[in-house]
N, CA and C of each residue as an Amber inpcrd file, in Angstrom:
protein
   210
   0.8440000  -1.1910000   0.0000000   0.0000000   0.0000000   0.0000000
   0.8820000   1.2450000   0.0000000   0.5530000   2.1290000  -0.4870000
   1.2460000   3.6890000  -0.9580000   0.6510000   4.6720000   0.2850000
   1.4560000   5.2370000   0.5470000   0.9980000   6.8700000   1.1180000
   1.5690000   8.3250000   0.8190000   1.0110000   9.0660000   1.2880000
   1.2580000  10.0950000   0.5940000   1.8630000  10.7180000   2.2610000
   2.9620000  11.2700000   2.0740000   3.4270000  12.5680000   3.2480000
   2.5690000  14.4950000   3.1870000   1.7160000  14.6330000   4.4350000
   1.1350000  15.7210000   4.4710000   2.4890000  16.8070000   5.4310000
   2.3080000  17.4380000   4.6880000   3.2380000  18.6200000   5.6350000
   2.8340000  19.8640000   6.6130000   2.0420000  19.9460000   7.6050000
   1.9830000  20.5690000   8.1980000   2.6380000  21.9320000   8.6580000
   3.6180000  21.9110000   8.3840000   4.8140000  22.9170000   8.3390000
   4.6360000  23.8830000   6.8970000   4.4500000  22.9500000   5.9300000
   3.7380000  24.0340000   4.4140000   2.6080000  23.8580000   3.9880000
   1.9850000  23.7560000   4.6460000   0.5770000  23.0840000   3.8200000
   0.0770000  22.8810000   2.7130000   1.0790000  21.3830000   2.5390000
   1.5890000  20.7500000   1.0870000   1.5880000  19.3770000   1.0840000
   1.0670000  18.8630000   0.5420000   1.4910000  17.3480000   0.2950000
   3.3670000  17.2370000  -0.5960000   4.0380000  16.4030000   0.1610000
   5.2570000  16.1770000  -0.7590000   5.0190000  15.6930000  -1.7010000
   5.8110000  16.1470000  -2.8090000   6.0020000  15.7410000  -4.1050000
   6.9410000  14.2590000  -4.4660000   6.4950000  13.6830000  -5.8340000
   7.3020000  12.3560000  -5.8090000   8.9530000  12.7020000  -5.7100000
   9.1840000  11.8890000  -4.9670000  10.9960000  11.5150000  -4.9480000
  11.2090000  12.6060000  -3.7630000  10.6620000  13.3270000  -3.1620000
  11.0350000  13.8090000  -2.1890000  11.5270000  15.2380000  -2.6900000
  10.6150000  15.9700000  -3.8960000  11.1680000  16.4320000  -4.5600000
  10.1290000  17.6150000  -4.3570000  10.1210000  18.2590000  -2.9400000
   9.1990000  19.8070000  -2.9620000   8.1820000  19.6780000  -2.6370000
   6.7070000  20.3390000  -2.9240000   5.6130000  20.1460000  -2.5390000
   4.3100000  20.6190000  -3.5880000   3.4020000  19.7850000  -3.1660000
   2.1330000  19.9640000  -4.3920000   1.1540000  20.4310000  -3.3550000
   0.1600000  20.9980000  -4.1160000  -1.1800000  21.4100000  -3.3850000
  -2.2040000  20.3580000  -3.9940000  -1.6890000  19.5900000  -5.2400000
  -3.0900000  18.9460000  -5.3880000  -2.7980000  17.4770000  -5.2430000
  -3.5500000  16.7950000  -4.4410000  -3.3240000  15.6510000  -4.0230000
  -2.8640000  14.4410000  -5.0750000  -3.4270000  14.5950000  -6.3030000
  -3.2020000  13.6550000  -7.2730000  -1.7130000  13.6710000  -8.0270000
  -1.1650000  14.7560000  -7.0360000   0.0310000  15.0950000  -7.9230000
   1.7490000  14.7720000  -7.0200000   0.6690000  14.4180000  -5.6370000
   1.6390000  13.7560000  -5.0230000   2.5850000  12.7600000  -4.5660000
   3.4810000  12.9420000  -4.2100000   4.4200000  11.4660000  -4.1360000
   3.2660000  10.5300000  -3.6580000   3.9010000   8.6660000  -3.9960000
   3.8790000   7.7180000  -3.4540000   4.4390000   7.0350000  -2.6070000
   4.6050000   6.7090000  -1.3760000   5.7860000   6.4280000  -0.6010000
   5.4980000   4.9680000  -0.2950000   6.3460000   4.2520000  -0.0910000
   6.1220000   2.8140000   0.6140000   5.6160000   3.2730000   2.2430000
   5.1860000   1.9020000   2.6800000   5.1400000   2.6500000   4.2580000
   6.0780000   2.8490000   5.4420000   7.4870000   2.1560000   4.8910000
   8.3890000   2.7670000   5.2070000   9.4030000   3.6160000   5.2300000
   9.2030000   4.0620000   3.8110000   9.5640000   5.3220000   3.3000000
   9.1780000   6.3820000   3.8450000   7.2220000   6.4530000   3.8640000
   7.0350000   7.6410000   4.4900000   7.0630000   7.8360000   6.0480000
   7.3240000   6.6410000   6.8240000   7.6990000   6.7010000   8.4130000
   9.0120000   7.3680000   8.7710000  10.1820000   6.9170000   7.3350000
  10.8720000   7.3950000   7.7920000  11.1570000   9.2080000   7.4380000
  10.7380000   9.3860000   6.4470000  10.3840000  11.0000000   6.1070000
  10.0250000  11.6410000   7.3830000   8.6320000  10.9360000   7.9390000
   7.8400000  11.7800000   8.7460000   9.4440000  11.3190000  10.5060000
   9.6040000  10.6640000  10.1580000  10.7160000  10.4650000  12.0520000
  11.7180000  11.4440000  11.5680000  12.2030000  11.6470000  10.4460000
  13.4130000  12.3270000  10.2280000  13.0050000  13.8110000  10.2330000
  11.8010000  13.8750000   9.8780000  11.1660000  15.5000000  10.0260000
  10.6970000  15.9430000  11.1290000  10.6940000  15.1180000  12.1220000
   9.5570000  15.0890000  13.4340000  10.7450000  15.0450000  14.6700000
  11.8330000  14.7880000  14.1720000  12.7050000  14.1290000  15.4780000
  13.3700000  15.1770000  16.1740000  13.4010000  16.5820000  16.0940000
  13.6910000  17.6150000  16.2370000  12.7850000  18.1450000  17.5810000
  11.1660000  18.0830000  17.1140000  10.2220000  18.7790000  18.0710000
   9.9760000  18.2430000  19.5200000   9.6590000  19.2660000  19.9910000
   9.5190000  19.1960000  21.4290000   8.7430000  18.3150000  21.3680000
   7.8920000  17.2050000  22.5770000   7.5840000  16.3150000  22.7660000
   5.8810000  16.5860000  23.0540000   5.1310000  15.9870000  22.6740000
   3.5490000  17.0220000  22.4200000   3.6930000  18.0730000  21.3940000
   4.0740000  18.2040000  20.5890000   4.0810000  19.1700000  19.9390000
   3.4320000  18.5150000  18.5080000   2.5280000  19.0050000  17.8740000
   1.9330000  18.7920000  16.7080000   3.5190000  18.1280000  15.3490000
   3.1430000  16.9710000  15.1710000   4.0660000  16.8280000  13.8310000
   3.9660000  17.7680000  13.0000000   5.1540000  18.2300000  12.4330000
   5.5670000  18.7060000  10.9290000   5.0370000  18.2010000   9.8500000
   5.1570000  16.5600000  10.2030000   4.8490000  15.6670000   8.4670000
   4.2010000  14.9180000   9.1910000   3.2030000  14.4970000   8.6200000
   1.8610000  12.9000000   8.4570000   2.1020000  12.1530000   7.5190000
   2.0100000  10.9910000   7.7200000   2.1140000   9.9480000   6.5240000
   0.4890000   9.3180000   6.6250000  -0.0640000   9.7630000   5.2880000
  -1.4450000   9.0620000   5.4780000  -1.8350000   8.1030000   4.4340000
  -2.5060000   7.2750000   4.1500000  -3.1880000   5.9100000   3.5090000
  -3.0620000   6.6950000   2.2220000  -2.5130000   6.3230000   1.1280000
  -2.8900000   6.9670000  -0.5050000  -4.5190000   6.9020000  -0.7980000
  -5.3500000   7.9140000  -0.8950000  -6.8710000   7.5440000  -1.5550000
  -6.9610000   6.3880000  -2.3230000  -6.3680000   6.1350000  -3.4590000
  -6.6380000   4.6820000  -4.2420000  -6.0760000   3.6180000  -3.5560000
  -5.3080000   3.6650000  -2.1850000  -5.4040000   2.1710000  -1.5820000
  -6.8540000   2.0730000  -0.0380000  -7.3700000   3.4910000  -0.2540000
  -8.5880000   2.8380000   0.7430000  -9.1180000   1.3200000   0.9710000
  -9.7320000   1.5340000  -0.0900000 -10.3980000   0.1350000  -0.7480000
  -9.3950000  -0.8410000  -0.0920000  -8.4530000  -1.2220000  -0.1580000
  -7.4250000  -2.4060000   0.4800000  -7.2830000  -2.1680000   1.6440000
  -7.3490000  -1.2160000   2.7610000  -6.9480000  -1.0290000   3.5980000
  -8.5120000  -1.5110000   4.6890000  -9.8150000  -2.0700000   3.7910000
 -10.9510000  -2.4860000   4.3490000 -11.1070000  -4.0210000   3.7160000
 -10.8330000  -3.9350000   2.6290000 -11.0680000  -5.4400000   2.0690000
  -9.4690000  -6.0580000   1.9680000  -8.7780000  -5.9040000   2.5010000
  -7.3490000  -6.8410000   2.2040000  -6.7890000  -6.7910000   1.2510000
């Protein structure tokens, strides 16, 4: 399953390859799900502790569907 990294910090979805940021969702990177864990720990590992993340890694829209039926 794919996800996409939300940026909180620009209010941007990252772009593929780690390459900047999009506003429109369809135009955004694909990440494995360990790709984007590690994006979001390497962006996050800085902030104070309670503090709202920088980056989200969330479910890609076209893998919903799998993420209910397997």
């Amino acid at each position: 399953m794919k996800h996409l990294v939300w940026s909180n910090e620009h209010g941007c979805w990252w772009g593929p390859l780690s390459s900047g940021y999009v506003r429109i969702i369809a135009r955004a990177g694909r990440y494995s799900p360990e790709a984007a864990k590690r994006i979001c720990d390497d962006a996050n590992s800085y902030l104070p502790e309670g503090q709202e993340p920088n980056e989200v890694a969330v479910l890609a829209p076209e893998c919903m569907g799998e993420a209910f039926h397997g």
